[in-house]
C-alpha positions as CSV (number, residue, x, y, z in Angstrom):
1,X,5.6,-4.9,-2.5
2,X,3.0,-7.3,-3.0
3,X,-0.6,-6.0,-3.4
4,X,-1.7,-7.2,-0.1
5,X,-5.5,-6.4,-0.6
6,X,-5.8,-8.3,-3.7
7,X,-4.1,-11.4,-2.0
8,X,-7.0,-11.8,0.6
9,X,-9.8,-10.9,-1.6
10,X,-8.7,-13.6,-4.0
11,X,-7.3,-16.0,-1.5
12,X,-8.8,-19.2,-0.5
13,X,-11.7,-18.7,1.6
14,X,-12.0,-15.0,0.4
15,X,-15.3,-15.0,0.8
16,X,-15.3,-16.2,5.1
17,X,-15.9,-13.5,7.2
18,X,-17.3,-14.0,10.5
19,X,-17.4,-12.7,13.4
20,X,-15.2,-12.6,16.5
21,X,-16.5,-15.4,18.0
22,X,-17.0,-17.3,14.7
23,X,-13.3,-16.7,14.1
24,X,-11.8,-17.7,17.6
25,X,-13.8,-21.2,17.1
26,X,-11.3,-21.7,15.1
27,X,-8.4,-19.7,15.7
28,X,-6.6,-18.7,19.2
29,X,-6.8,-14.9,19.4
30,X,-4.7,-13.7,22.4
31,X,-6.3,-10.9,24.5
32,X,-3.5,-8.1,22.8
33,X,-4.9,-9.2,19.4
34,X,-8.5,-9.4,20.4
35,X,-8.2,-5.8,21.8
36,X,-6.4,-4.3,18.5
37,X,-8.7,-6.3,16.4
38,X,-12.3,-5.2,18.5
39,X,-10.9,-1.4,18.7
40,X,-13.8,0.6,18.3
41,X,-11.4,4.2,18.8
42,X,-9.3,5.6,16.8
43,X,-6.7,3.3,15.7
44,X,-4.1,6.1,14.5
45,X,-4.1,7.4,18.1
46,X,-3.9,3.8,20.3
47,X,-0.7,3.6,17.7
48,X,1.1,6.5,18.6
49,X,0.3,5.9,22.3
50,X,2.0,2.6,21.5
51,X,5.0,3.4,19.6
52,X,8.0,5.8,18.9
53,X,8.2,7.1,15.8
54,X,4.7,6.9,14.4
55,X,4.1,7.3,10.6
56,X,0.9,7.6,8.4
57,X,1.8,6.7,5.1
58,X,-0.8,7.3,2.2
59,X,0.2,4.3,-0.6
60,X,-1.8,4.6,-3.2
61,X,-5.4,6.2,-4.2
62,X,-7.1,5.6,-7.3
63,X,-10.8,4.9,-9.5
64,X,-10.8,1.5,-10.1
65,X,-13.7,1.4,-13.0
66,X,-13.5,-2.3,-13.7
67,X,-15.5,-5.3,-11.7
68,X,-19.0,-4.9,-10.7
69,X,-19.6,-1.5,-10.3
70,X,-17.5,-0.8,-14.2
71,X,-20.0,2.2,-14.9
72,X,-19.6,4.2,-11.7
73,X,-16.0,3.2,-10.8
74,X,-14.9,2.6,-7.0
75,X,-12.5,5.1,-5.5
76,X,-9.9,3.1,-4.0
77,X,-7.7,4.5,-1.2
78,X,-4.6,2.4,0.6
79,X,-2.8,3.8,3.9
80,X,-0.2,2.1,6.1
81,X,0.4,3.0,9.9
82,X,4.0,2.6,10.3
83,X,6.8,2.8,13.5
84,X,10.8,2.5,12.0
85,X,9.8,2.0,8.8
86,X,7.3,-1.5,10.0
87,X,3.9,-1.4,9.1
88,X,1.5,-2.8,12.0
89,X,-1.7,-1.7,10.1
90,X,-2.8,-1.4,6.1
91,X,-5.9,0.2,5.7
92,X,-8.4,0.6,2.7
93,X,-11.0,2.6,2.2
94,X,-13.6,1.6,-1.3
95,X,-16.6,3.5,-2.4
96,X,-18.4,4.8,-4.8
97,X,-18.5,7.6,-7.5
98,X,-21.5,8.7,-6.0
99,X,-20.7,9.1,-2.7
100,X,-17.6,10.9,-4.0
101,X,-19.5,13.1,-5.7
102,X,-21.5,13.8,-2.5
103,X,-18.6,14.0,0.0
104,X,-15.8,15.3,-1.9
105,X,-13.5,14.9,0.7
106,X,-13.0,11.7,0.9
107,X,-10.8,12.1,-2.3
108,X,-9.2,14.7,-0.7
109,X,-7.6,13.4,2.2
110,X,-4.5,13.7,1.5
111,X,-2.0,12.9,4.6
112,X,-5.0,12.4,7.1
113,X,-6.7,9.7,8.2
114,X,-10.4,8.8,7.4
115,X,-11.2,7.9,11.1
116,X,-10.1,11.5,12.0
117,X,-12.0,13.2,9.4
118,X,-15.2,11.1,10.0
119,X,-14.9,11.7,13.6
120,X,-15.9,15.4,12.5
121,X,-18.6,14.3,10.9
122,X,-22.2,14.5,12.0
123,X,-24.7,11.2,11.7
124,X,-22.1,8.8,10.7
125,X,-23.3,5.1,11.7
126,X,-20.2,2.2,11.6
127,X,-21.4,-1.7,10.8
128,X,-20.3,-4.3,13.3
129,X,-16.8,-5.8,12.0
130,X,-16.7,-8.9,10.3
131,X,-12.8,-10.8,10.3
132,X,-10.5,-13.0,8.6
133,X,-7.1,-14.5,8.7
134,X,-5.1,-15.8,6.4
135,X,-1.2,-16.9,5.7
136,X,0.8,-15.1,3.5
137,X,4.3,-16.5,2.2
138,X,7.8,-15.2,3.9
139,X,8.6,-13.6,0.7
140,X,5.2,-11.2,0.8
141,X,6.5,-10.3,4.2
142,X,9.9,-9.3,2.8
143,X,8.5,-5.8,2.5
144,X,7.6,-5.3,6.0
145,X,11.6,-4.3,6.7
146,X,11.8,-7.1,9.9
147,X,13.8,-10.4,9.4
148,X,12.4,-11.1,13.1
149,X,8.6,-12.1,11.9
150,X,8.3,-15.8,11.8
151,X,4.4,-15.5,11.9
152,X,2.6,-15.0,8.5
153,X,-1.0,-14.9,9.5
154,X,-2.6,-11.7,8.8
155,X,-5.5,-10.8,10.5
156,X,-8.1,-8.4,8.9
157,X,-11.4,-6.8,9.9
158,X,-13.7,-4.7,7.9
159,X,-16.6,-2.9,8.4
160,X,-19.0,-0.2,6.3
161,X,-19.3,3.5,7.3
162,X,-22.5,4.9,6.3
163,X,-23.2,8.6,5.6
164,X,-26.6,9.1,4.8
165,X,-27.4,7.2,1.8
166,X,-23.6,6.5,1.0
167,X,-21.2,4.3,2.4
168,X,-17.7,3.6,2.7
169,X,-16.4,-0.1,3.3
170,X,-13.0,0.0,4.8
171,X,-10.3,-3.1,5.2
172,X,-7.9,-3.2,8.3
173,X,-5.2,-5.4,8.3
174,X,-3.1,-6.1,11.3
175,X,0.3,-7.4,10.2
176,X,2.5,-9.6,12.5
177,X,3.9,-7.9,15.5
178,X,0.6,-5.6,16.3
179,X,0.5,-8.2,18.9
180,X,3.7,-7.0,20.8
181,X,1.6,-3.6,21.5
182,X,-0.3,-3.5,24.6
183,X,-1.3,-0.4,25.4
């Protein structure tokens, strides 16, 4: 599977966030997508209220100590929200050494989900989302276990948890067919 993170932060335009109005200037956003995208609950739980067969997936966490922060490392930590094996949503979470060190937990998720483990956590302030789309190529979707996807625009919206003096910025990605959900 292709690292889909690294293809949008190095993509064309990698650097174009903007908000949801910024964004629909340009691009059509039906009211399904504009719902998922604006979400401001949990996601985990509109899923399973959407699907059969909900799966949390962690894929991969790790210190990444090169780039800009090479001294204190960025904690790096990928999930996917799956139904039959079809991701609808990649999430990443990235911060700091620091803020590791003064939340352990984050590290030690395991199988559950930030948004549930922040949601238990007093004086936690969320920034407004920014958002992106971009196309990926049919054979970066090959992963995502449906021949049915014609669309390869990926829409993705971050924001930046803050927890006292630390903070979290976390990456949502909402692959093609999050659309079909309406609930």
């Amino acid at each position: 599977m292709p690292n889909i993170f690294q293809i949008l932060e190095t993509g064309t335009a990698s650097n174009n966030w903007a908000s949801i109005e910024g964004i629909s200037e340009k691009k059509q956003i039906s009211q399904t997508l504009r719902s998922w995208l604006t979400e401001t609950a949990l996601l985990t739980d509109r899923l399973k209220n959407n699907v059969d067969d909900y799966r949390f997936e962690v894929l991969q966490e790790y210190f990444n100590d090169e780039g800009e922060d090479g001294d204190n490392g960025v904690f790096v930590r990928e999930v996917a929200m799956l139904s039959e094996n079809k991701p609808y949503i990649y999430g990443q979470t990235k911060t700091s050494r620091k803020t590791i060190a003064e939340h352990p937990w984050i590290n030690q998720l395991g199988k559950n989900t930030l948004g549930e483990a922040l949601k238990n956590i007093n004086e936690v302030l969320r920034s407004e989302f920014t958002y992106r789309c971009f196309s990926i190529s049919s054979n970066e979707l090959d992963h995502l276990e449906s021949k049915k996807i014609t669309e390869t625009v990926v829409w993705a919206r971050r924001s930046c948890f803050t927890l006292g003096d630390s903070e979290l910025l976390t990456t949502e990605l909402f692959l093609p067919g999050i659309e079909c959900l309406n609930n």
